[in-house]
Biopython code that builds the backbone (N, CA, C, O; Angstrom):
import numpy as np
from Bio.PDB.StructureBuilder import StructureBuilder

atoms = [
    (1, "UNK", "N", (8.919, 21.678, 55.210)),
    (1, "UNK", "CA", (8.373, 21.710, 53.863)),
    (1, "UNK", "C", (9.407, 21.141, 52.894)),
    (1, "UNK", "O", (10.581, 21.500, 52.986)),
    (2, "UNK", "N", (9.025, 20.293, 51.997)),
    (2, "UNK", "CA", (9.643, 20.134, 50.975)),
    (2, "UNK", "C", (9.693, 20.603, 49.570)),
    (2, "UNK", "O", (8.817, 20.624, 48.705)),
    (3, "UNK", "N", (10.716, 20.908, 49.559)),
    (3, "UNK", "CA", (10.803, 22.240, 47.882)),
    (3, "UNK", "C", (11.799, 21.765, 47.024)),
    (3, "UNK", "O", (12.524, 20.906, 47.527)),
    (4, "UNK", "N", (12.051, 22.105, 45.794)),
    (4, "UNK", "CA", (13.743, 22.192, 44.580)),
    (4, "UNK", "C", (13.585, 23.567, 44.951)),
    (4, "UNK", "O", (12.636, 24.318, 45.176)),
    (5, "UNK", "N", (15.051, 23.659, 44.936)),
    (5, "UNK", "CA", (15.317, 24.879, 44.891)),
    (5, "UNK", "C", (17.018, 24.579, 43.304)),
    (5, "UNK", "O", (18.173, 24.275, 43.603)),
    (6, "UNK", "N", (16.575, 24.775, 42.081)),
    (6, "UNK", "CA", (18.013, 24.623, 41.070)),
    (6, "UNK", "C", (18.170, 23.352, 41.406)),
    (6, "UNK", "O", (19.223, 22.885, 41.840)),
    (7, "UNK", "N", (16.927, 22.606, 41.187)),
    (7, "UNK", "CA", (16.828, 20.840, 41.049)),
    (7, "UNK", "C", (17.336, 20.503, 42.168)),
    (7, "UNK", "O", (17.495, 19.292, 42.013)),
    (8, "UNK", "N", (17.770, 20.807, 43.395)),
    (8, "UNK", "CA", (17.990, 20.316, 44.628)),
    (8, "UNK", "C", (16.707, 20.022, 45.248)),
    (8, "UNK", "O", (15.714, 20.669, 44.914)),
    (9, "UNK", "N", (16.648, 19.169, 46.057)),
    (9, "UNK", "CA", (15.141, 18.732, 46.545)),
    (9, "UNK", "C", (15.906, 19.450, 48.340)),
    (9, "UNK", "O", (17.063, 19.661, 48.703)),
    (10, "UNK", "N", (15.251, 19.531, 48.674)),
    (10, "UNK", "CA", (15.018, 20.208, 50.293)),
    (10, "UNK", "C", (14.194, 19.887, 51.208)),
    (10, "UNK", "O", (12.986, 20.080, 51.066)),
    (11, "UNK", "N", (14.654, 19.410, 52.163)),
    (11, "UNK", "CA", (13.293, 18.757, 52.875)),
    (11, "UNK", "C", (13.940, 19.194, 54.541)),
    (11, "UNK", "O", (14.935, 18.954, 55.225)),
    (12, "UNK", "N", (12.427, 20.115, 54.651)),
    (12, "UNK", "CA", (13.071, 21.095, 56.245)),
    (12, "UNK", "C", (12.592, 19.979, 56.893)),
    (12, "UNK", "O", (11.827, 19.133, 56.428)),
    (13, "UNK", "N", (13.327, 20.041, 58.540)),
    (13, "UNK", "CA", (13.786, 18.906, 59.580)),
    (13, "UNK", "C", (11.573, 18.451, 59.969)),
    (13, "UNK", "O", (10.772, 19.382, 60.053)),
    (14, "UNK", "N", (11.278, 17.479, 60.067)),
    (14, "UNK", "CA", (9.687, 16.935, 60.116)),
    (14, "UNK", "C", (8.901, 16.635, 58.940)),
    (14, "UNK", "O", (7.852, 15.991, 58.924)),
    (15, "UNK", "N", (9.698, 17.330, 57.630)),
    (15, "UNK", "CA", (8.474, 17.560, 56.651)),
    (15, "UNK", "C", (8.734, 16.289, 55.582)),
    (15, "UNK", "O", (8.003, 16.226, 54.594)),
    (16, "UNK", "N", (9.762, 15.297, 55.781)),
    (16, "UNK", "CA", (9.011, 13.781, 54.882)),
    (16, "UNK", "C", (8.245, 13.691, 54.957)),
    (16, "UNK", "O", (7.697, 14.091, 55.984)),
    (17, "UNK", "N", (7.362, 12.958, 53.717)),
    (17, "UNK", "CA", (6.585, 12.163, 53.286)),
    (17, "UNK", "C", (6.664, 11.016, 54.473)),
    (17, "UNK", "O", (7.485, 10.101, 54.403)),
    (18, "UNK", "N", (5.651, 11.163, 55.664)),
    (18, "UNK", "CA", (5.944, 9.593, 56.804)),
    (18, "UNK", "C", (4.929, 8.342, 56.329)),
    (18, "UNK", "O", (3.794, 8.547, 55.900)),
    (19, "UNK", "N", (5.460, 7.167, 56.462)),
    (19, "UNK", "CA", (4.581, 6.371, 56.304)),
    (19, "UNK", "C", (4.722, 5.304, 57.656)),
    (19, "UNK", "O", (5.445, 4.309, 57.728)),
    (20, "UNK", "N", (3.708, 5.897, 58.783)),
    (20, "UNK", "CA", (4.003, 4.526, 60.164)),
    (20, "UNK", "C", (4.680, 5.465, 60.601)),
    (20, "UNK", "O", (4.466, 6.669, 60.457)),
    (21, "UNK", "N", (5.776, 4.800, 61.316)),
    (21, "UNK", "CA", (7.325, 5.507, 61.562)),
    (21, "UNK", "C", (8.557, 5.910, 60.990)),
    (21, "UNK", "O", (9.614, 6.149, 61.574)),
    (22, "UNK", "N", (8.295, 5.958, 59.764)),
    (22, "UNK", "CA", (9.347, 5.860, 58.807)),
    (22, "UNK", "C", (8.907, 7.438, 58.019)),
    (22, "UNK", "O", (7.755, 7.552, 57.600)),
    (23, "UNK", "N", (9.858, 8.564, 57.866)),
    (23, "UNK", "CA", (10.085, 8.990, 57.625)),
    (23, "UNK", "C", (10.684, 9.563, 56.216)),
    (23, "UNK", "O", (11.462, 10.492, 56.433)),
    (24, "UNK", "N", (10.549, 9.297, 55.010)),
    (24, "UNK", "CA", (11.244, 9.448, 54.030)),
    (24, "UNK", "C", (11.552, 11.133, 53.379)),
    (24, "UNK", "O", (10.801, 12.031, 53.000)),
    (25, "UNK", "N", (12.916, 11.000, 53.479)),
    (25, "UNK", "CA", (13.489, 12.570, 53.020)),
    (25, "UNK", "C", (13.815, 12.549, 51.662)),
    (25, "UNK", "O", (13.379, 13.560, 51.111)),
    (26, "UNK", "N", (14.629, 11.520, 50.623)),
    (26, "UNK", "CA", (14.297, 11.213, 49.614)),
    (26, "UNK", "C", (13.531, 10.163, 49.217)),
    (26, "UNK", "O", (13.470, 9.089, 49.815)),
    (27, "UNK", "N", (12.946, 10.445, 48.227)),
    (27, "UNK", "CA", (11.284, 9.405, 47.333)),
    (27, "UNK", "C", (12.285, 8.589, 45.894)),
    (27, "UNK", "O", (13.429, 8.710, 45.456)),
    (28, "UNK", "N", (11.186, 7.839, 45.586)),
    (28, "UNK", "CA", (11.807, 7.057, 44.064)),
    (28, "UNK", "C", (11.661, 8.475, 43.365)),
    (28, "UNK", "O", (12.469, 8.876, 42.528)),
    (29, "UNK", "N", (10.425, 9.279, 43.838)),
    (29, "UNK", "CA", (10.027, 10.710, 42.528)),
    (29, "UNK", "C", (11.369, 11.603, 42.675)),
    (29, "UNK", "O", (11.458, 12.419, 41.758)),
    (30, "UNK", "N", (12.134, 11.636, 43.342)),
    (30, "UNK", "CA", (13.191, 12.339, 43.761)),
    (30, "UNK", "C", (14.487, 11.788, 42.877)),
    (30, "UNK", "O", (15.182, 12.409, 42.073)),
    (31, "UNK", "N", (14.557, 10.577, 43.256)),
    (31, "UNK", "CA", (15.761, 9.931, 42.230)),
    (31, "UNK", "C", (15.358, 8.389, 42.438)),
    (31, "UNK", "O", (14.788, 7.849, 43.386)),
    (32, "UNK", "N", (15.851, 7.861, 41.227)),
    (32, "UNK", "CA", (15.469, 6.543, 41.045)),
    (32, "UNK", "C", (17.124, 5.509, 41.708)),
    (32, "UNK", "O", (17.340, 4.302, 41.610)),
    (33, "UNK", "N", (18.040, 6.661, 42.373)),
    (33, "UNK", "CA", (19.495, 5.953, 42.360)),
    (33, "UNK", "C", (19.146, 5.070, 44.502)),
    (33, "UNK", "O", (19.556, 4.110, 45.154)),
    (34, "UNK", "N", (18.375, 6.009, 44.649)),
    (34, "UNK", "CA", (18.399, 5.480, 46.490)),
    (34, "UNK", "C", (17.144, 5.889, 47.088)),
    (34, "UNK", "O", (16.552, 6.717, 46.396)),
    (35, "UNK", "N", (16.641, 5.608, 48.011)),
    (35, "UNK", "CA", (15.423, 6.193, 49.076)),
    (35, "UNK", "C", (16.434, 6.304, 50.123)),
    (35, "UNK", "O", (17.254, 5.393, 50.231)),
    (36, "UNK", "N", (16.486, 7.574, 51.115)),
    (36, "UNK", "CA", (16.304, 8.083, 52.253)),
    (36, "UNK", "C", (15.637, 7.984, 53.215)),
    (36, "UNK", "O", (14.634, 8.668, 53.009)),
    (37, "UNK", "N", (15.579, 7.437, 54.369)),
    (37, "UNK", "CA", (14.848, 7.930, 55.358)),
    (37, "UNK", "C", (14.849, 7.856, 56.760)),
    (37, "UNK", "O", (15.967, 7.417, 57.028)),
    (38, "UNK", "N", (14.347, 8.002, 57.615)),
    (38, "UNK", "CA", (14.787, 8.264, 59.321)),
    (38, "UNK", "C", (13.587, 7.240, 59.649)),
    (38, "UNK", "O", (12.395, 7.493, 59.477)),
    (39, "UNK", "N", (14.020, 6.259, 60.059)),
    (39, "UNK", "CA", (13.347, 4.895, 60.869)),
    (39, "UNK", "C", (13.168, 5.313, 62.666)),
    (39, "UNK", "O", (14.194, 5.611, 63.279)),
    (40, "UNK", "N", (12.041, 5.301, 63.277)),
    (40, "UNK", "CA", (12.010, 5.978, 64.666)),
    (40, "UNK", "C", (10.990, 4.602, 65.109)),
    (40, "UNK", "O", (9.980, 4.304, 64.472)),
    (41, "UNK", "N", (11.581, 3.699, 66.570)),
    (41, "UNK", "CA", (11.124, 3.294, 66.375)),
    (41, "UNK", "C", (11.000, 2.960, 67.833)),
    (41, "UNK", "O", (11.985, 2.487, 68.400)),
    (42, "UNK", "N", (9.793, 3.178, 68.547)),
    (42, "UNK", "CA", (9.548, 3.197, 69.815)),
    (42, "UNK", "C", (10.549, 2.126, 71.286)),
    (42, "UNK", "O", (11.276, 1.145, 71.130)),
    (43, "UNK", "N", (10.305, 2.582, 72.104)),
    (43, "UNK", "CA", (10.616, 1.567, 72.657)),
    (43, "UNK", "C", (10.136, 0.054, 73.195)),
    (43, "UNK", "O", (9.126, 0.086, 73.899)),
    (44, "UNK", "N", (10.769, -1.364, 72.940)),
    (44, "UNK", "CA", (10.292, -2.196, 73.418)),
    (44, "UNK", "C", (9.307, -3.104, 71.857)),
    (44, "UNK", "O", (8.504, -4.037, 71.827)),
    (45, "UNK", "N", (9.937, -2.194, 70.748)),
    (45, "UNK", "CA", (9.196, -2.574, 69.430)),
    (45, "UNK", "C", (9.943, -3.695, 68.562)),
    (45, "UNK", "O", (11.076, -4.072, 68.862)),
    (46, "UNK", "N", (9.464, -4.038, 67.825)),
    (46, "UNK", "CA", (10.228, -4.989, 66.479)),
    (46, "UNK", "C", (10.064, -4.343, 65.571)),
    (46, "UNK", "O", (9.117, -3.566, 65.696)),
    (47, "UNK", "N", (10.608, -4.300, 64.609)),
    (47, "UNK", "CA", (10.854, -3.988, 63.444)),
    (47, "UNK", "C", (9.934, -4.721, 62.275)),
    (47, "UNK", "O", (8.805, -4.866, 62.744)),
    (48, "UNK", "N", (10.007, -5.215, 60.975)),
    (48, "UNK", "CA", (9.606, -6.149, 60.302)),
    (48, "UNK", "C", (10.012, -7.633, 60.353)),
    (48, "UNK", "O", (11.145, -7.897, 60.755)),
    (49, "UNK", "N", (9.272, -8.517, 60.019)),
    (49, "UNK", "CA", (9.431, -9.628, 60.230)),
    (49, "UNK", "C", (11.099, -10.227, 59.402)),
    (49, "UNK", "O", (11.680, -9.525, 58.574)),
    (50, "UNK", "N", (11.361, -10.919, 59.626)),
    (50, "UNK", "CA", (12.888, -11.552, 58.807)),
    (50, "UNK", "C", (12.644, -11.261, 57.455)),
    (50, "UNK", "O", (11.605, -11.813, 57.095)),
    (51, "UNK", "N", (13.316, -10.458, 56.343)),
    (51, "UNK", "CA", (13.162, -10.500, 55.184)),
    (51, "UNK", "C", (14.639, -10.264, 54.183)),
    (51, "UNK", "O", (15.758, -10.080, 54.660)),
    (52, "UNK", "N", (14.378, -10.312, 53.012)),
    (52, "UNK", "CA", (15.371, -10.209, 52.527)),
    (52, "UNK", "C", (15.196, -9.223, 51.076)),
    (52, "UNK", "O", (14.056, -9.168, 50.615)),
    (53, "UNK", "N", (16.267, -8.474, 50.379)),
    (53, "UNK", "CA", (15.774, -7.681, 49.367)),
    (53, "UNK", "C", (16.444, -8.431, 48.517)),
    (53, "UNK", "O", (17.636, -8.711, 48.652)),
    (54, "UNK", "N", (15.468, -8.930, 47.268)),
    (54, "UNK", "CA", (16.385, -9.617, 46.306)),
    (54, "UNK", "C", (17.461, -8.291, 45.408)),
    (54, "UNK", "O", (18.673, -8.505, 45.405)),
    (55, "UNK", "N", (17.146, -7.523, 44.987)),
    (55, "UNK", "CA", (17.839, -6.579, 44.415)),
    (55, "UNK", "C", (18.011, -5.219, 44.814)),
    (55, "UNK", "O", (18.176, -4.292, 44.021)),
    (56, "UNK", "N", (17.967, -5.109, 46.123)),
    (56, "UNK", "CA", (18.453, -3.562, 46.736)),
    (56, "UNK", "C", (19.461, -4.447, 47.805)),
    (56, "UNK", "O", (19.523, -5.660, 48.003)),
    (57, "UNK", "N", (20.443, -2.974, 48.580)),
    (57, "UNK", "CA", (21.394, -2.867, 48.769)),
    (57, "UNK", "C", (20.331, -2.257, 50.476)),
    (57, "UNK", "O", (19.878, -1.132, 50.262)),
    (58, "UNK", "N", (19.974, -2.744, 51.802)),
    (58, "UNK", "CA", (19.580, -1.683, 52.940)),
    (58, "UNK", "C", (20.594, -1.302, 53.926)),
    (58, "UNK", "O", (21.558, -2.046, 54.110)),
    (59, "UNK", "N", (20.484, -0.400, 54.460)),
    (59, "UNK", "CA", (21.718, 0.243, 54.922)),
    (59, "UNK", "C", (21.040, 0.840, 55.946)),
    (59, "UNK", "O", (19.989, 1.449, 55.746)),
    (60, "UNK", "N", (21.700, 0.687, 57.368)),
    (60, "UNK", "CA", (21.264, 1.814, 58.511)),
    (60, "UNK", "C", (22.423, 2.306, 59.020)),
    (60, "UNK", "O", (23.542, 1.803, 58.917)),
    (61, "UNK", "N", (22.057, 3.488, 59.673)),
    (61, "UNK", "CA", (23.370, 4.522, 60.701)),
    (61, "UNK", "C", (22.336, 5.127, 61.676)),
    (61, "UNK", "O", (21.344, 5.820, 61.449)),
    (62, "UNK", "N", (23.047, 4.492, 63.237)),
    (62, "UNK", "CA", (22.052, 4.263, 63.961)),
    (62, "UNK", "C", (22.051, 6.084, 64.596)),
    (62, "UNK", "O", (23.173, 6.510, 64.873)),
    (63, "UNK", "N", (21.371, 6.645, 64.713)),
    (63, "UNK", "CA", (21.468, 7.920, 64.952)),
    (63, "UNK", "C", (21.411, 8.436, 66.765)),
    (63, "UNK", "O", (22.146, 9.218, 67.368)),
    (64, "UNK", "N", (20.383, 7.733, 67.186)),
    (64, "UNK", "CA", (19.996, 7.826, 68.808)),
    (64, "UNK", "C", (19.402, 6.246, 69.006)),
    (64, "UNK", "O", (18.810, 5.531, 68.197)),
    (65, "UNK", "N", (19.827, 5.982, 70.498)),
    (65, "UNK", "CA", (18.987, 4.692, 71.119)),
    (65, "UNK", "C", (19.833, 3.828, 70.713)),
    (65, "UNK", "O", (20.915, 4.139, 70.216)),
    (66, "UNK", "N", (19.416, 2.603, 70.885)),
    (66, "UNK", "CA", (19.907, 1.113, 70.432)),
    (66, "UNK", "C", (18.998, 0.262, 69.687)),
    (66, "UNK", "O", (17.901, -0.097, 70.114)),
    (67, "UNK", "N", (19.454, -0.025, 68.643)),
    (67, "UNK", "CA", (18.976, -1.500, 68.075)),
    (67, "UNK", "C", (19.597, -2.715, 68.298)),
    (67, "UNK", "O", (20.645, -2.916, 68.910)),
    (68, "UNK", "N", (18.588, -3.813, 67.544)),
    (68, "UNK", "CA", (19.477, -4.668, 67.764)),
    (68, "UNK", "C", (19.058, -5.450, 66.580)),
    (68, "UNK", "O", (17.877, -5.679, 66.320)),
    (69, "UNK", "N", (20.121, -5.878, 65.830)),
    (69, "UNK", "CA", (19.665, -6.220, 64.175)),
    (69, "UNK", "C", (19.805, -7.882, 64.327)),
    (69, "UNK", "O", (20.831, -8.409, 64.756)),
    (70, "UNK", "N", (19.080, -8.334, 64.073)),
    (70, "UNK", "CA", (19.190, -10.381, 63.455)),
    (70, "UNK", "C", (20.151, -10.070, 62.246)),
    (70, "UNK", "O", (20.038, -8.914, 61.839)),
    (71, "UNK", "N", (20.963, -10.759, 61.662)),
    (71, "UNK", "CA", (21.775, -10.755, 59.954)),
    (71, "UNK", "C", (21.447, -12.307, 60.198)),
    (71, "UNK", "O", (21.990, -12.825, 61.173)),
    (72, "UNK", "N", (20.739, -12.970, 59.525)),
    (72, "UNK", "CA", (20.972, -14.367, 59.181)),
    (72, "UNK", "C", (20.302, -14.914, 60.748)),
    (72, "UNK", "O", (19.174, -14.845, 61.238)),
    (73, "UNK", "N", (21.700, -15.514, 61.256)),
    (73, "UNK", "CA", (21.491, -16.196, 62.745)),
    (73, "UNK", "C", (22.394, -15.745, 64.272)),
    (73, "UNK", "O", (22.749, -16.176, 65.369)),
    (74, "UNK", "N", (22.433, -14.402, 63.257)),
    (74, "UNK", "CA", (23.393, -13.371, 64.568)),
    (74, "UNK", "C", (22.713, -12.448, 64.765)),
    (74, "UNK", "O", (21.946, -11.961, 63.934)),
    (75, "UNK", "N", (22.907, -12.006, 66.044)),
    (75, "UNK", "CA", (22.676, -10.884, 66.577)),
    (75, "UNK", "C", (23.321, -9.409, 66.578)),
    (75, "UNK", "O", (24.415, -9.537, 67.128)),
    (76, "UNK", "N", (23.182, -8.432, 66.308)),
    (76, "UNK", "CA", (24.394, -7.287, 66.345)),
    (76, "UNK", "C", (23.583, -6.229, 67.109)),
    (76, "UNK", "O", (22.487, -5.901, 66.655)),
    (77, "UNK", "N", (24.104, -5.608, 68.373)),
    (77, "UNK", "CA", (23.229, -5.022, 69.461)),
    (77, "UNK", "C", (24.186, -3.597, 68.348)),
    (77, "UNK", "O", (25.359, -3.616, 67.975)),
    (78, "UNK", "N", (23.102, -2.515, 68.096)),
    (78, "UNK", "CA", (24.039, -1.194, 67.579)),
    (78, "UNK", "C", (23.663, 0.084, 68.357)),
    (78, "UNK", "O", (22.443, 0.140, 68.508)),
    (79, "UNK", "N", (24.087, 0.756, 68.706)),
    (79, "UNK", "CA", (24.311, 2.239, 68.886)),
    (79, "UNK", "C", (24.702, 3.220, 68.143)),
    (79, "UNK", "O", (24.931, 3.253, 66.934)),
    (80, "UNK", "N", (24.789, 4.332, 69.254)),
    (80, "UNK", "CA", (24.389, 5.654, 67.775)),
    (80, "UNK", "C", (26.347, 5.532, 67.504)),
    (80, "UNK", "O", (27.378, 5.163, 68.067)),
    (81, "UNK", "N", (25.782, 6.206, 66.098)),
    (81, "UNK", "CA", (27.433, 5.868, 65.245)),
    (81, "UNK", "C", (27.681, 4.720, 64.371)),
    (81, "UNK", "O", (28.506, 4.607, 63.464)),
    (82, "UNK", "N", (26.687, 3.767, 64.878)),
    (82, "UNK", "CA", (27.023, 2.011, 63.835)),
    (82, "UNK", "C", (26.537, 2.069, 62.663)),
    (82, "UNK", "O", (25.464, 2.615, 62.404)),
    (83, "UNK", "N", (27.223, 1.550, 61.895)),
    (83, "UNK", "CA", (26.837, 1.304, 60.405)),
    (83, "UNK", "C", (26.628, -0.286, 60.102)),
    (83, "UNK", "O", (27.327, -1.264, 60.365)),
    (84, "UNK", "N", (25.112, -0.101, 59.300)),
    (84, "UNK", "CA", (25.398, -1.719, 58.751)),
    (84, "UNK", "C", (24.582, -1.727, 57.436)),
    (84, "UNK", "O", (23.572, -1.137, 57.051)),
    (85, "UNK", "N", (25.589, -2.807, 56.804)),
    (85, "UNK", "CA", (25.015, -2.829, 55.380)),
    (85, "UNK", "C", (24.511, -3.754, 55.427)),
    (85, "UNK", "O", (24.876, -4.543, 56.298)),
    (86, "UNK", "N", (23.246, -4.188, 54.378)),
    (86, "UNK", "CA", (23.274, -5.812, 54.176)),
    (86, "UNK", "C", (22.911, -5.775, 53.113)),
    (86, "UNK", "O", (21.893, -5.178, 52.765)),
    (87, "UNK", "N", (23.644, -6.389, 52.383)),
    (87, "UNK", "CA", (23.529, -7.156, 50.908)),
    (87, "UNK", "C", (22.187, -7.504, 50.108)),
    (87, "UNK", "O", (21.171, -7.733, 50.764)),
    (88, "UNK", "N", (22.157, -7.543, 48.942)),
    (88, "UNK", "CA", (20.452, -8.128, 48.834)),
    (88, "UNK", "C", (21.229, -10.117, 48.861)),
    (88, "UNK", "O", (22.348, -10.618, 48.744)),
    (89, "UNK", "N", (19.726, -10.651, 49.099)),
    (89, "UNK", "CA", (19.850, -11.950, 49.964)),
    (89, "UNK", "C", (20.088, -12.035, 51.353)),
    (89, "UNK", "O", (19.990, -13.166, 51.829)),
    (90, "UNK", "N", (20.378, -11.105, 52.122)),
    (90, "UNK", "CA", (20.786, -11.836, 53.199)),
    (90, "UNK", "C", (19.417, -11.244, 54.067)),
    (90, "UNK", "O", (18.789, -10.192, 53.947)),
    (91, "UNK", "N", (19.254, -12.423, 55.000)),
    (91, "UNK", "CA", (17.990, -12.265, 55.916)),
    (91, "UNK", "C", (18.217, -11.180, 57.014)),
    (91, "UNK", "O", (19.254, -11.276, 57.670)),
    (92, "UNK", "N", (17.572, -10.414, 57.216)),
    (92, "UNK", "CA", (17.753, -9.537, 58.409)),
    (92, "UNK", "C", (15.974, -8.930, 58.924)),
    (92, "UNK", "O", (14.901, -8.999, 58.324)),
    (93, "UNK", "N", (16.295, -8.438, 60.088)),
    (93, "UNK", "CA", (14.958, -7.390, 60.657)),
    (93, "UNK", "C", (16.168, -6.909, 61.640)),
    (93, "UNK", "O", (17.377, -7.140, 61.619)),
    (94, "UNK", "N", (15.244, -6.054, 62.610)),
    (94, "UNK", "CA", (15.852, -5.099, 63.755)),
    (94, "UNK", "C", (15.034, -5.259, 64.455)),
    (94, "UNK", "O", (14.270, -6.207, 64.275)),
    (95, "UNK", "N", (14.848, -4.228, 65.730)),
    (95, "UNK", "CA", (14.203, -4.525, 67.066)),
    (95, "UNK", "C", (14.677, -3.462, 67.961)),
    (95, "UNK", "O", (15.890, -3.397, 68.165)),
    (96, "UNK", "N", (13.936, -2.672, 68.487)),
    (96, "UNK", "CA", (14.713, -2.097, 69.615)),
    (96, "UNK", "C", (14.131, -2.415, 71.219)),
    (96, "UNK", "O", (13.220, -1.850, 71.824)),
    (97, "UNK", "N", (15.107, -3.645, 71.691)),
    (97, "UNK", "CA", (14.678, -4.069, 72.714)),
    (97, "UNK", "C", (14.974, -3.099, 74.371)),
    (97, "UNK", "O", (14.803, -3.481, 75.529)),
    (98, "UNK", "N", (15.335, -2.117, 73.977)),
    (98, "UNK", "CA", (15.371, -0.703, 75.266)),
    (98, "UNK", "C", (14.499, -0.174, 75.724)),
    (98, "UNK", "O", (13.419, -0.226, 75.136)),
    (99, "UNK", "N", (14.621, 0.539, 76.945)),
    (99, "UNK", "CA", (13.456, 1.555, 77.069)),
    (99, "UNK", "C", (13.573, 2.671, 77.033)),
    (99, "UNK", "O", (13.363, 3.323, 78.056)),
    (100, "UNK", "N", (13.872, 3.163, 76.088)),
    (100, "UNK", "CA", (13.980, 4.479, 75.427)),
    (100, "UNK", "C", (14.084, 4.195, 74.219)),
    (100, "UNK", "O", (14.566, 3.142, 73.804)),
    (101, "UNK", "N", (13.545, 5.303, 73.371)),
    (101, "UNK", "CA", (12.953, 5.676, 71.986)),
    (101, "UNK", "C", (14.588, 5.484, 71.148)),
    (101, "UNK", "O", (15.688, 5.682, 71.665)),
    (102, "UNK", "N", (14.261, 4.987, 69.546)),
    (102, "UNK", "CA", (15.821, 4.909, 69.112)),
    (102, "UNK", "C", (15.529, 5.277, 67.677)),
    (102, "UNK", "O", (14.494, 4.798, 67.215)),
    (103, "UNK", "N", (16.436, 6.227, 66.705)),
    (103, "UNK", "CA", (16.376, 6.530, 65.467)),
    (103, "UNK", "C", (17.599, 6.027, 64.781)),
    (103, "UNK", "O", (18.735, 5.929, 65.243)),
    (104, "UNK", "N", (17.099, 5.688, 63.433)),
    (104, "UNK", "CA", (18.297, 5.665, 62.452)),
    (104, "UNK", "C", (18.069, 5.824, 61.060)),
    (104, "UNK", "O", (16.939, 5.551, 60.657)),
    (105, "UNK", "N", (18.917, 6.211, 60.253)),
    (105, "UNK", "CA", (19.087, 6.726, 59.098)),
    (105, "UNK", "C", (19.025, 5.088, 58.123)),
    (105, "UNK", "O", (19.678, 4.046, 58.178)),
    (106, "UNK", "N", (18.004, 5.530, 57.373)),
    (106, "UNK", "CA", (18.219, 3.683, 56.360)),
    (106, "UNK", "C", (18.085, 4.311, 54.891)),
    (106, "UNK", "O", (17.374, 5.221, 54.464)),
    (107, "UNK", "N", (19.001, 3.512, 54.299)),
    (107, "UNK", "CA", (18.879, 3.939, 52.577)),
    (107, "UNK", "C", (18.842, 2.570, 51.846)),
    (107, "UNK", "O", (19.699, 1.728, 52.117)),
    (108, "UNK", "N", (18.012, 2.357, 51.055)),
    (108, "UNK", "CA", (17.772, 1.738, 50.097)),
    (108, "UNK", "C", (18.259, 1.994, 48.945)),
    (108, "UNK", "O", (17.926, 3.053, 48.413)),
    (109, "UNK", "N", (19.253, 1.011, 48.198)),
    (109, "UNK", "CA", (19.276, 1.703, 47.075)),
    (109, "UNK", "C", (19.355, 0.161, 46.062)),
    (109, "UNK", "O", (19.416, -0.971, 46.540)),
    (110, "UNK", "N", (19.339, 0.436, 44.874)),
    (110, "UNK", "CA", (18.195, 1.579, 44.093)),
    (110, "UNK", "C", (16.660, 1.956, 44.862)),
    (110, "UNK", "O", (15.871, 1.393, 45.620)),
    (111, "UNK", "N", (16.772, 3.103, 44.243)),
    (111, "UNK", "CA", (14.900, 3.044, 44.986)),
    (111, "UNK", "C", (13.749, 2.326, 44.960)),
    (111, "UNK", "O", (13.925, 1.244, 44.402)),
    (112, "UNK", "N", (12.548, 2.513, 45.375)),
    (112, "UNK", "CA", (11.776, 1.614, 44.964)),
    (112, "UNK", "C", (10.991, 1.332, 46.286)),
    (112, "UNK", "O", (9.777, 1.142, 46.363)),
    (113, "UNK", "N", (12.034, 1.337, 47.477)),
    (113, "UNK", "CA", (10.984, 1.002, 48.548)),
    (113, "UNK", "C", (9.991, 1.698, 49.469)),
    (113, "UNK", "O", (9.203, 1.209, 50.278)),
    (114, "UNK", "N", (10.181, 2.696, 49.209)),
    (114, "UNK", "CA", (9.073, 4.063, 49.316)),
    (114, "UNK", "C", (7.923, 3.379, 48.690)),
    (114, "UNK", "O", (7.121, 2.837, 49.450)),
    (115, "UNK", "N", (7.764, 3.336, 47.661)),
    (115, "UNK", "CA", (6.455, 2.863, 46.358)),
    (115, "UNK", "C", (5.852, 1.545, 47.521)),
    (115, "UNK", "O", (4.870, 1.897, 48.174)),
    (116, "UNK", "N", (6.176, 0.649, 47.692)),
    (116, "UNK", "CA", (5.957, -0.753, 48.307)),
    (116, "UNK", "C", (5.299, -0.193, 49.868)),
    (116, "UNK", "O", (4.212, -0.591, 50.287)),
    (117, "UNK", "N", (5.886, 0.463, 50.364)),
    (117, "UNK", "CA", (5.481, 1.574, 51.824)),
    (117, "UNK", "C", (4.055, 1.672, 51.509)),
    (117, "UNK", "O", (3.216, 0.907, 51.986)),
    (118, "UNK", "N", (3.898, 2.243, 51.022)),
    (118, "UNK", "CA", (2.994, 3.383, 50.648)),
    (118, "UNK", "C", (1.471, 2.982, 50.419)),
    (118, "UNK", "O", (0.646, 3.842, 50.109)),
]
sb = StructureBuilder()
sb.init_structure("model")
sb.init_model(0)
sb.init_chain("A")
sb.init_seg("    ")
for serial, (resi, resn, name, xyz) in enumerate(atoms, 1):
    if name == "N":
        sb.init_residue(resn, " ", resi, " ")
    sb.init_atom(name, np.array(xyz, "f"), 0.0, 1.0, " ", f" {name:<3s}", serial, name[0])
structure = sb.get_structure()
């Protein structure tokens, strides 16, 4: 369930707002500074097509499984523990080409991409 408890937002372990596979623990209604959320994304799947954010900042921390991210015209195979930022402009998607299930933590910031989800 998600509650404030003294303007803290709380969100017990299942109860985002999901949209697909995507998970969101913080919303734009939450704060307008970042979106939150837990990306789960089967095995043997792609991600979104090549895109780029002109004015957000996307960010993953790969939690379980493997991805494997495009940046531009590279490849970066990640596991749990990896961090990656990418800039707005730069082209990226992901993929998890394994066979087993893989999660990771992605933040957007500023917010905004919850709203576009949805």
């Amino acid at each position: 369930m998600k509650r404030t408890v003294k303007g803290a937002i709380v969100v017990e372990p299942g109860e985002g707002k999901r949209v697909g596979n995507v998970e969101f623990l913080a919303e734009s209604a939450d704060t307008e500074r970042f979106n939150l959320s837990i990306v789960t994304k089967t095995p043997r799947s792609r991600g979104p097509e090549m895109h780029t954010h002109e004015n957000e900042d996307d960010s993953f921390y790969v939690l379980d499984g493997e991805f494997v991210f495009e940046i531009e015209d590279e490849r970066v195979t990640a596991g749990p523990g990896t961090f990656v930022l990418v800039p707005p402009g730069v082209m990226h998607t992901f993929a998890n080409e394994s066979d087993e299930p893989a999660r990771m933590l992605n933040v957007h910031a500023p917010a905004g991409f919850d709203l576009r989800l949805s």
